[in-house]
BALOBA-1460 file (C-alpha; in Angstrom, 3 decimals):
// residues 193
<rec num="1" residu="x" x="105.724" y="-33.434" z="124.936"/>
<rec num="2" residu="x" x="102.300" y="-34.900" z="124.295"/>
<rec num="3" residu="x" x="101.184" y="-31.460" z="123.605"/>
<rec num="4" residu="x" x="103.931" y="-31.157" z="120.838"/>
<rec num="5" residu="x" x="102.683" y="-33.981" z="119.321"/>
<rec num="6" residu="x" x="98.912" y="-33.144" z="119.269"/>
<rec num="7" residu="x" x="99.760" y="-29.322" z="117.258"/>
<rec num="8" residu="x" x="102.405" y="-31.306" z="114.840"/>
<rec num="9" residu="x" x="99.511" y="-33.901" z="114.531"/>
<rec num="10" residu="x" x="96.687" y="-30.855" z="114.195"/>
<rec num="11" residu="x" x="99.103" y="-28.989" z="111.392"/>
<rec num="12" residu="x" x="99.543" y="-31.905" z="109.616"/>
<rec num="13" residu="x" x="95.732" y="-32.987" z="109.373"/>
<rec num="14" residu="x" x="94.879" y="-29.055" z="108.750"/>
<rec num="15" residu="x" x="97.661" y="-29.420" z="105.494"/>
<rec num="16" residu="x" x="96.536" y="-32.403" z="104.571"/>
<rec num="17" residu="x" x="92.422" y="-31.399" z="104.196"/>
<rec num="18" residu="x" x="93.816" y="-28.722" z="102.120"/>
<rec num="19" residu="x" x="95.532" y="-31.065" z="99.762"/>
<rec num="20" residu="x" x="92.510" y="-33.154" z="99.636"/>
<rec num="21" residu="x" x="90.618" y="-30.035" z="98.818"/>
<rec num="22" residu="x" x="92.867" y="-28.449" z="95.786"/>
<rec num="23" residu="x" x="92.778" y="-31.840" z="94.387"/>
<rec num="24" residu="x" x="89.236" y="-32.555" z="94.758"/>
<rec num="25" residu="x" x="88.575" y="-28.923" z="92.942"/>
<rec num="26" residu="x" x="90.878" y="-29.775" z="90.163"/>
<rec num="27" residu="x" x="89.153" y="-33.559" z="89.376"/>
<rec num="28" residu="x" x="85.757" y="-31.470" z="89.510"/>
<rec num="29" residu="x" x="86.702" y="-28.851" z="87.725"/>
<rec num="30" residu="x" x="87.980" y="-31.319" z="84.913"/>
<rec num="31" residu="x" x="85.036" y="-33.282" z="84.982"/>
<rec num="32" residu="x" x="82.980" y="-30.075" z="84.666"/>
<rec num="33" residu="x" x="84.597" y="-28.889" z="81.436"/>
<rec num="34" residu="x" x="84.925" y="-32.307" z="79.854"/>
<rec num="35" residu="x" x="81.001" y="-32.755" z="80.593"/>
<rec num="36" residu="x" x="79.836" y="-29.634" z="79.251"/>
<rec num="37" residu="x" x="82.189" y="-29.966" z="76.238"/>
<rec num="38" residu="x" x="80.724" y="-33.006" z="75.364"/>
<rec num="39" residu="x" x="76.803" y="-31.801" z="75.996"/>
<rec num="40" residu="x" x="77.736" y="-29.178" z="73.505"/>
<rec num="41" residu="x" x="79.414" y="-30.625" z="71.006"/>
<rec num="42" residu="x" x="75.996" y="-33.338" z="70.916"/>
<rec num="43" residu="x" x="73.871" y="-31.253" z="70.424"/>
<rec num="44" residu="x" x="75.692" y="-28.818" z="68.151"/>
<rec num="45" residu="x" x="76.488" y="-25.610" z="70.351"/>
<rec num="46" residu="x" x="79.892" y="-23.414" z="70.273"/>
<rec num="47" residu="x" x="82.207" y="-23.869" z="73.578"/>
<rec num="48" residu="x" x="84.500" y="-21.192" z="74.203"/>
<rec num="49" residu="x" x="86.721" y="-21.238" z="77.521"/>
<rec num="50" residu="x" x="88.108" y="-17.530" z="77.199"/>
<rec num="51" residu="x" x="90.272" y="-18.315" z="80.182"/>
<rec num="52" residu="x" x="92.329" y="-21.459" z="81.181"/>
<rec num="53" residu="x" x="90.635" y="-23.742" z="83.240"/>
<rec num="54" residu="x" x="91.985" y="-23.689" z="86.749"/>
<rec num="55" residu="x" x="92.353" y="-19.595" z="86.407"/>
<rec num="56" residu="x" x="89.354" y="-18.337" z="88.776"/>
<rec num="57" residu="x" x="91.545" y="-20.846" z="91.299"/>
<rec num="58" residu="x" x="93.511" y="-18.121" z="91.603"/>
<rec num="59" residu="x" x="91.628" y="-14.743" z="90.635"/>
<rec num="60" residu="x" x="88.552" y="-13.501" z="89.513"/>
<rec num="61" residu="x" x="88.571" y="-11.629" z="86.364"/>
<rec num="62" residu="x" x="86.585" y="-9.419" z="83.863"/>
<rec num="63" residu="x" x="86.779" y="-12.387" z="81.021"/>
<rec num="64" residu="x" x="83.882" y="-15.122" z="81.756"/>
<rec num="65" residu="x" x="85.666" y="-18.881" z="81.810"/>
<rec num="66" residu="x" x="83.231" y="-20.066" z="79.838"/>
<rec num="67" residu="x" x="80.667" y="-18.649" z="76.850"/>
<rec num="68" residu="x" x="78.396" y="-20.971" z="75.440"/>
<rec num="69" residu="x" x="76.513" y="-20.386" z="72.301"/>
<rec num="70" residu="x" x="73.034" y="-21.675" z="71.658"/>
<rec num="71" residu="x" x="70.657" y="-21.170" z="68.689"/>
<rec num="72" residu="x" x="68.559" y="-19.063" z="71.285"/>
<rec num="73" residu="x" x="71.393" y="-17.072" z="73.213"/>
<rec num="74" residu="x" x="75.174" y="-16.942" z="74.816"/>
<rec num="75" residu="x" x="75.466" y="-18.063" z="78.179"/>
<rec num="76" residu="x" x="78.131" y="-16.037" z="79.678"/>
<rec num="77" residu="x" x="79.784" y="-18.297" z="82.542"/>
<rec num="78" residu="x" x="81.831" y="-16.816" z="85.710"/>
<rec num="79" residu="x" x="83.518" y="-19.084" z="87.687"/>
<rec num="80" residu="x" x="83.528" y="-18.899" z="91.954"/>
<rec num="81" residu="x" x="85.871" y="-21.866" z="92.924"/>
<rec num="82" residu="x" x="84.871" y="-23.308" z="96.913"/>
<rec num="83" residu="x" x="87.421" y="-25.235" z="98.028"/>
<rec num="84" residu="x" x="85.818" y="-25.520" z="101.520"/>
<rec num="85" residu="x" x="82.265" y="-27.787" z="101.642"/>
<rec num="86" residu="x" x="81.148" y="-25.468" z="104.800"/>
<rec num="87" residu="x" x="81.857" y="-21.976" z="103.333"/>
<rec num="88" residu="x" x="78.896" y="-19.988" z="102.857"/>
<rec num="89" residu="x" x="79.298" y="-17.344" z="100.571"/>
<rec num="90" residu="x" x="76.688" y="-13.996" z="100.695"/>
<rec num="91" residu="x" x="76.548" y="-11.508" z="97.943"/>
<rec num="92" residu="x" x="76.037" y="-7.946" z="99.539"/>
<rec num="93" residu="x" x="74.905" y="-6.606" z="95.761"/>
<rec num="94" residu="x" x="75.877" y="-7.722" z="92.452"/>
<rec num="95" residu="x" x="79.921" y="-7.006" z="92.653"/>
<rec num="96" residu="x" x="80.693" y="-7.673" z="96.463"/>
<rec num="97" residu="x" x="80.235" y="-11.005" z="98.208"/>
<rec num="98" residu="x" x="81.893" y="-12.210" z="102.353"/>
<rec num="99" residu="x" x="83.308" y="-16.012" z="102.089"/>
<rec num="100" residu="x" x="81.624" y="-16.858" z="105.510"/>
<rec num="101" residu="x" x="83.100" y="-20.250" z="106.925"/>
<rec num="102" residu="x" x="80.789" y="-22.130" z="109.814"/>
<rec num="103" residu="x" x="82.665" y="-23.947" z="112.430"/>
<rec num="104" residu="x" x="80.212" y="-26.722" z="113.542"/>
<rec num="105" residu="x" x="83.012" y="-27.944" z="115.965"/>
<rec num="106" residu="x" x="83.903" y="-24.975" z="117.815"/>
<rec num="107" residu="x" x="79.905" y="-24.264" z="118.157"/>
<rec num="108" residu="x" x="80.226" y="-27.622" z="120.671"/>
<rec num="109" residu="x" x="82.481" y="-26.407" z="123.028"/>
<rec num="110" residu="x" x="80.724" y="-23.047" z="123.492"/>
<rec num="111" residu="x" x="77.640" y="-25.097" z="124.211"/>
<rec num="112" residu="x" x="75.320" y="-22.827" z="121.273"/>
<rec num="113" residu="x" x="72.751" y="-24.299" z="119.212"/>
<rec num="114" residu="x" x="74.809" y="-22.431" z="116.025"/>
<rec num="115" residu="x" x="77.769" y="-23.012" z="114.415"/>
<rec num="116" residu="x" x="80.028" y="-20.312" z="115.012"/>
<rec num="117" residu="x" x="80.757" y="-17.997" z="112.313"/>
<rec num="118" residu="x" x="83.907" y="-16.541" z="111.000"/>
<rec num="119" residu="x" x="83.555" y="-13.799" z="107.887"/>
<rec num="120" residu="x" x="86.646" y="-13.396" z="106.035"/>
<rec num="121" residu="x" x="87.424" y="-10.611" z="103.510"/>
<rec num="122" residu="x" x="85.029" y="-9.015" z="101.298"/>
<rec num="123" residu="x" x="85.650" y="-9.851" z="97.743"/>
<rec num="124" residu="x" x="84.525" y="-8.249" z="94.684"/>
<rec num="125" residu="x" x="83.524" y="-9.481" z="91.468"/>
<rec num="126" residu="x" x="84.765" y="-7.305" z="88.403"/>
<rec num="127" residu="x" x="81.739" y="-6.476" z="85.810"/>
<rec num="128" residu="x" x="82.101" y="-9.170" z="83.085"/>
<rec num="129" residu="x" x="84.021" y="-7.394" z="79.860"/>
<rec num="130" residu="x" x="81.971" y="-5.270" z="77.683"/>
<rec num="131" residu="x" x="83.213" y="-7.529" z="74.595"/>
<rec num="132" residu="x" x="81.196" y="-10.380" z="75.548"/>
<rec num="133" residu="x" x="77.647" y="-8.527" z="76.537"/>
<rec num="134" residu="x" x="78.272" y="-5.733" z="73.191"/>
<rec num="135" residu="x" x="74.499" y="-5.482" z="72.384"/>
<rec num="136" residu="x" x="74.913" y="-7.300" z="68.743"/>
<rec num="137" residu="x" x="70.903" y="-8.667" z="68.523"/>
<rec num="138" residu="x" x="71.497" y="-12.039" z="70.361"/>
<rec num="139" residu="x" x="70.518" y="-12.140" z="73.634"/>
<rec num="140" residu="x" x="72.696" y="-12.853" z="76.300"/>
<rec num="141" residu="x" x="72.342" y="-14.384" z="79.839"/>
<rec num="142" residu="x" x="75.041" y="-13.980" z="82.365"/>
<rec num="143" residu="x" x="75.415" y="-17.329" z="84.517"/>
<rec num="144" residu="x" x="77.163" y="-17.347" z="88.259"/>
<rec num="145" residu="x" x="78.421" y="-21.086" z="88.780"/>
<rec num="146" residu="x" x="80.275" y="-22.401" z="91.493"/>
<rec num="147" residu="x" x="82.523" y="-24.807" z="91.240"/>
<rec num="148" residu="x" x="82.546" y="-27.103" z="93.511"/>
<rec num="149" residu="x" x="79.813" y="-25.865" z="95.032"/>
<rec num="150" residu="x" x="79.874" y="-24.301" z="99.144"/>
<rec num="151" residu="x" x="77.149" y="-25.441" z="101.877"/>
<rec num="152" residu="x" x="74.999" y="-22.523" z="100.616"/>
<rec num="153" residu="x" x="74.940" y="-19.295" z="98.650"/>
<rec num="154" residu="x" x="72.686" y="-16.297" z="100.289"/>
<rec num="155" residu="x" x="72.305" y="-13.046" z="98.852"/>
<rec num="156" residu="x" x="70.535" y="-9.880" z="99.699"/>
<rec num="157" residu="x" x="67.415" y="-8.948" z="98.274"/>
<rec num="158" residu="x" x="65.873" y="-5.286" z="97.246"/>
<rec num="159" residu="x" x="63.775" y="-5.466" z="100.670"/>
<rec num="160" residu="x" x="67.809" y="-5.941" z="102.285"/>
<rec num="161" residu="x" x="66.334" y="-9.000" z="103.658"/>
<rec num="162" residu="x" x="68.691" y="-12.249" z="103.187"/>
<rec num="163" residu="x" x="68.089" y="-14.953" z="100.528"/>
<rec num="164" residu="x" x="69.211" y="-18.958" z="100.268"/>
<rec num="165" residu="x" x="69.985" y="-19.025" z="96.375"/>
<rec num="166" residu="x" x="69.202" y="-22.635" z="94.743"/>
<rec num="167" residu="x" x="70.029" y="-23.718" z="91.207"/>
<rec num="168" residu="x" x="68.352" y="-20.909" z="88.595"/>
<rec num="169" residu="x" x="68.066" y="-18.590" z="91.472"/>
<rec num="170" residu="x" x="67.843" y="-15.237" z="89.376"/>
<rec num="171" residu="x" x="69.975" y="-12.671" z="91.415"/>
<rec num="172" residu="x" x="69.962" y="-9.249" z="90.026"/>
<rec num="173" residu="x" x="69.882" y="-10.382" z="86.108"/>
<rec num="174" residu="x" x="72.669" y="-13.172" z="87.223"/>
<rec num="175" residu="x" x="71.599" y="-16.922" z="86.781"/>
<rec num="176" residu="x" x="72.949" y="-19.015" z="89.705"/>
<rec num="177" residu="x" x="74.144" y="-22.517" z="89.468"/>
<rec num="178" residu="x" x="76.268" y="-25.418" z="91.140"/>
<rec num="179" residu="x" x="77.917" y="-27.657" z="88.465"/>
<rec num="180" residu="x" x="75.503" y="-30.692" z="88.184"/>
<rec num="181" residu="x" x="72.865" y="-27.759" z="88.105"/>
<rec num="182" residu="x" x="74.358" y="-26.239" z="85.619"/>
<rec num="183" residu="x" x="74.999" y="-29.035" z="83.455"/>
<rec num="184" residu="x" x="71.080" y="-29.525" z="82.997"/>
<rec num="185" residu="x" x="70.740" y="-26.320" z="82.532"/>
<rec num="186" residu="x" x="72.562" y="-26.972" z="79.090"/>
<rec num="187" residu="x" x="70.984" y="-30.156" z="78.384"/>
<rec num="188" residu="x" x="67.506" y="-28.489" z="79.084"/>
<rec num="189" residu="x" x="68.411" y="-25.666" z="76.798"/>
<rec num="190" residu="x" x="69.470" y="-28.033" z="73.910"/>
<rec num="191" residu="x" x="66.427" y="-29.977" z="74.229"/>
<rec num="192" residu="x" x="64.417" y="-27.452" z="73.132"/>
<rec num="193" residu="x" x="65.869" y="-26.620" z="70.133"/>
């Protein structure tokens, strides 16, 4: 019976962490919009969200979430949503990335000095739509953020040796960001105008 008890109590904390994680997404994802609205509308910058908010919750698509337009260029904005702090995700090449979640716990009872690792399924990341990179004379910089952000983002590198990526980390002509990275990415941007 005590066994019973310990799943039903195991299911219900595992349910419950999810919650907590959806919701924390949403308030950061709200909070990341409402920020970068407001940077742009200071300091005089167009703010497009070609896609509703909370979509790259659910799927990735060839639309960007977000294009922002500054006197020097468009920042074209795609959208990974983490829901998991200890996901690791690694980008194979440009399109393909693993979702890599470490299991600190499990590494204790299996007496290793690493956290175990389980890779789940490889997803790809659809070329952004030709409409917003048509060659028109402004230039154009393609920006990967993630939102909220996972424990670490690697990727591989032309040598096929493996990379940590950190805010501005320039990954085959993509811009990577977290969203407090990101956001002074903008405000740097508009301060030089």
């Amino acid at each position: 019976m005590k066994l019973y008890y310990a799943i039903v109590f195991l299911v219900i904390l595992f349910v419950l962490k999810a919650i907590y994680n959806r919701i924390r997404a949403t308030v950061l994802r709200a909070l990341l919009y409402m920020k970068l609205k407001k940077i742009c509308k200071k300091r005089g910058f167009e703010f497009t969200a070609p896609r509703f908010i909370f979509a790259s919750f659910f799927r990735l698509s060839t639309k960007p979430d977000i294009v922002i337009k500054t006197p020097d260029e468009d920042l074209i904005v795609r959208i990974i949503t983490c829901f998991a702090r200890k996901r690791t995700y690694h980008f194979v090449n440009h399109e393909w990335f693993v979702r890599v979640f470490k299991y600190f716990l499990l590494s204790l009872a299996f007496h290793s000095g690493e956290p175990l690792t389980l890779s789940r399924r490889v997803l790809r990341l659809p070329p952004t739509d030709e409409e917003f990179l048509r060659p028109d004379g402004r230039k154009k910089q393609e920006i990967l953020l993630f939102s909220p952000s996972p424990l670490e983002i690697t990727f591989n590198t032309s040598s096929n040796r493996r990379e940590i990526a950190s805010n501005g980390t320039d990954f085959e002509a993509w811009l990577v960001f977290n969203g407090k990275g990101f956001e002074g990415e903008v405000e740097g941007r508009s301060r030089d105008r």
